[in-house]
N, C-alpha and C positions, 0 to 999 in steps of 0.2 A: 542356870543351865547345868544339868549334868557332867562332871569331867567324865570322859570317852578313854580309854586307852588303845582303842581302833577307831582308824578314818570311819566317817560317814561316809558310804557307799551313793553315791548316786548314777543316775541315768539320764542323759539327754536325749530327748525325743521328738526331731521336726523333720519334715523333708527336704529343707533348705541348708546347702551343707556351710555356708556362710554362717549360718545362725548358729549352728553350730559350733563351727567351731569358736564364736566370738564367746559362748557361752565357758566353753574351755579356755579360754585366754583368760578371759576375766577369774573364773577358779583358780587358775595358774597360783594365786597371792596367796588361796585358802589352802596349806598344805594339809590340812586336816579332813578334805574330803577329797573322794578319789572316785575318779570317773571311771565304773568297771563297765559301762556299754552304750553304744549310740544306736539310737533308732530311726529308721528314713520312715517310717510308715507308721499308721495305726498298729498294722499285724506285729510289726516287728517289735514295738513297744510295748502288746501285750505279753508275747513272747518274753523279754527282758526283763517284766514285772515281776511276773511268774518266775522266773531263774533265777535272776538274778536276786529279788528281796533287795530292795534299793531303801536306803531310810529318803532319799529325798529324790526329788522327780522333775525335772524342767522339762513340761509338756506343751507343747507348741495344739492349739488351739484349732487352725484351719488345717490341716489335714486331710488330701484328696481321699476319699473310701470310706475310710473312719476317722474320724475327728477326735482331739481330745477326750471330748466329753463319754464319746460312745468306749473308747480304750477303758477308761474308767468304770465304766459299768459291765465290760466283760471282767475284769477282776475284782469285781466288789464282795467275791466270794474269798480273797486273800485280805492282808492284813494290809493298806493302804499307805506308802509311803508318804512323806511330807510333800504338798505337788506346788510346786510354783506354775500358773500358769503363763504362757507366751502368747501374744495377740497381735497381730497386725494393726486392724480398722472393724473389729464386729464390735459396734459401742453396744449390742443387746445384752452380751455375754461381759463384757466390761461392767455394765450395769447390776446384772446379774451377780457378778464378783465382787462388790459395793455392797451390796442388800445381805449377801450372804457373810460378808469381811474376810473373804479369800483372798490372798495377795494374787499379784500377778502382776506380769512385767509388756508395759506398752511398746511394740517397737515402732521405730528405733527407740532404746535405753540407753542409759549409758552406765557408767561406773556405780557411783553415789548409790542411784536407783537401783541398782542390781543387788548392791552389798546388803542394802535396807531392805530387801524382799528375801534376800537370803538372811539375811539377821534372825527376821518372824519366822521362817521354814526350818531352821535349825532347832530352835525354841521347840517347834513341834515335833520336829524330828528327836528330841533329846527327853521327850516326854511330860514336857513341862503343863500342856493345856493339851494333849494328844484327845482324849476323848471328846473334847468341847471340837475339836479340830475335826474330828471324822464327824461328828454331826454336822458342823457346818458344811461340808463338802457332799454328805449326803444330801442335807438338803438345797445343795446347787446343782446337783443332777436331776435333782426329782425336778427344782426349777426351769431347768435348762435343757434336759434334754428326754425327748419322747418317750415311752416305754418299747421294748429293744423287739414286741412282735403284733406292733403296729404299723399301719402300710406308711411309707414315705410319704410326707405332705408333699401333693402336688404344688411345682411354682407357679406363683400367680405372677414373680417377678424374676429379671434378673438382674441382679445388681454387681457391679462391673469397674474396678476401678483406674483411672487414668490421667497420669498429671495430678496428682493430688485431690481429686475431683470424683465422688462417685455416681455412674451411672445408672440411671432403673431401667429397665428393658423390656418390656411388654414381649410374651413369648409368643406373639403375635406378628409381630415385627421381624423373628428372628426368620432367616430363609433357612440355612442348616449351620450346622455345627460340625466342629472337626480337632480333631486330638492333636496337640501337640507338647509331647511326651508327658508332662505331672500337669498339664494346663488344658484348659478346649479353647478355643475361638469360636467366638458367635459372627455369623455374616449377616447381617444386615443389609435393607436396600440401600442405607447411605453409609455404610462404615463397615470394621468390623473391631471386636474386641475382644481380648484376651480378660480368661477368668480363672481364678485356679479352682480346679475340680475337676474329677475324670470323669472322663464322656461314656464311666459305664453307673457310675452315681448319679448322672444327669439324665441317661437314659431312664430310672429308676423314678427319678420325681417327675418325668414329663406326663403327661396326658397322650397315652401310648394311639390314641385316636386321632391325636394332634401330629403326633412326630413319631417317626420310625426309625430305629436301624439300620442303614445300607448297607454298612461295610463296618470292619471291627472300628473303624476312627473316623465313621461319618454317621452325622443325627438328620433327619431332612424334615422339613418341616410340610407335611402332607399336601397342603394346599399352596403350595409355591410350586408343585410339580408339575411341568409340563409337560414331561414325554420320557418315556423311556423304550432303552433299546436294547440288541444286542450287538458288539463288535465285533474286531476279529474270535476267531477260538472261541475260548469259554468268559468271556470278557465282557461285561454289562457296563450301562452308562443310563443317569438318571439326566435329565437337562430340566434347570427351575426356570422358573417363570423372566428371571432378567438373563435369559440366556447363559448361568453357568452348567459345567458340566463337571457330575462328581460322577468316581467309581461306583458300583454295585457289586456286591458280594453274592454267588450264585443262590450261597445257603440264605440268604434274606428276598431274594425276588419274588418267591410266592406271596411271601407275609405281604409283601409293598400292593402287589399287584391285588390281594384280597380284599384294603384297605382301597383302593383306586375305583379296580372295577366289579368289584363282587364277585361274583362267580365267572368269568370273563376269563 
């Protein structure tokens, strides 16, 4: 490894401010690199990429909007710092990370395992295999993640997780959807389940035939509808099929009503 007479610059990137900051905790030991930006979001992380010229990168994976992988390929026109990646439970993308020999960090992690993933990314960050190291990262996006002006693969599923245990969700099943705040909630006729993702990325892969937009934080699943109205004032109200009742947003009741009754 290279001796440095300047810290490594890095960037932490998740929406979860827990994770982050344990990510900072744990650096605390490494005086030699120095945390000059945190990022909550995709946007924000490309933004910091770009400014900031990080040599090393803690890039958190599931992120509502843009996701790690897509960050990455809006900057693949800069000079790509060392990235450690962060994961929850997507074993496709852990696989992926495997086939390619990306490091990346499982959570929960803990010490040991942080240090050993930071050990490999400094190595890279210090120039030591840097070239072997952007190919292999190249070819984990070209792996893993779509080309950036193709349509979103509609879900055939939703998968959901709970108690340790993940759910698959036929979007069939789902009556509507509703935001709450960086999460959506799926309602079901027998449950309902929290997912992380925003209800305008999910709007995006559904089957806009299938599911519509009510309201800015409601998705309704078209054929669960069974009436809609208007309230008091300017105030709409959708009622499904098992008798709940969600808002309606003005600027969305033609689109519902075109989908319902056609020309009607």
């Amino acid at each position: 490894m290279k001796d440095r007479d300047h810290p490594l610059r890095a960037v932490i990137a998740d929406d979860e401010r827990l994770a982050r900051q344990k990510v900072r905790t744990l650096l605390a030991s490494h005086p030699e690199i120095d945390v000059v930006c945190e990022a909550t979001n995709g946007a924000e992380a490309v933004q910091a990429i770009r400014r900031e010229k990080p040599d090393l990168l803690f890039l958190d994976v599931q992120m509502p909007g843009m996701d790690g992988f897509e960050v990455l390929r809006r900057v693949r026109d800069t000079r790509l710092p060392a990235v450690i990646f962060v994961t929850a439970h997507d074993q496709y993308a852990v696989k992926a990370f495997e086939v390619n020999a990306i490091d990346y960090l499982l959570k929960p992690f803990d010490r040991r395992r942080f240090n050993e993933a930071l050990g490999r990314a400094r190595r890279g960050a210090d120039g030591d295999d840097r070239d072997d190291l952007d190919r292999r990262i190249a070819s984990l996006l070209e792996r893993i993640a779509p080309p950036a002006e193709t349509e979103p693969r509609r879900l055939d599923k939703f998968v959901v997780k709970s108690h340790d245990r993940l759910y698959f969700i036929r979007p069939d099943e789902v009556l509507w959807i509703g935001a709450e705040g960086k999460y959506v909630r799926l309602h079901t006729g027998t449950g309902s389940y929290t997912m992380r993702d925003s209800i305008g990325d999910l709007e995006r892969r559904l089957d806009p035939s299938e599911f519509l937009r009510i309201h800015r934080a409601t998705i309704v699943n078209v054929k669960a509808v069974k009436e809609m109205y208007r309230g008091f004032g300017a105030e709409y109200f959708v009622i499904l099929n098992n008798g709940t009742r969600v808002s309606m947003s003005r600027r969305y009741r033609s689109k519902l009503k075109g989908v319902l009754f056609g020309d009607w």
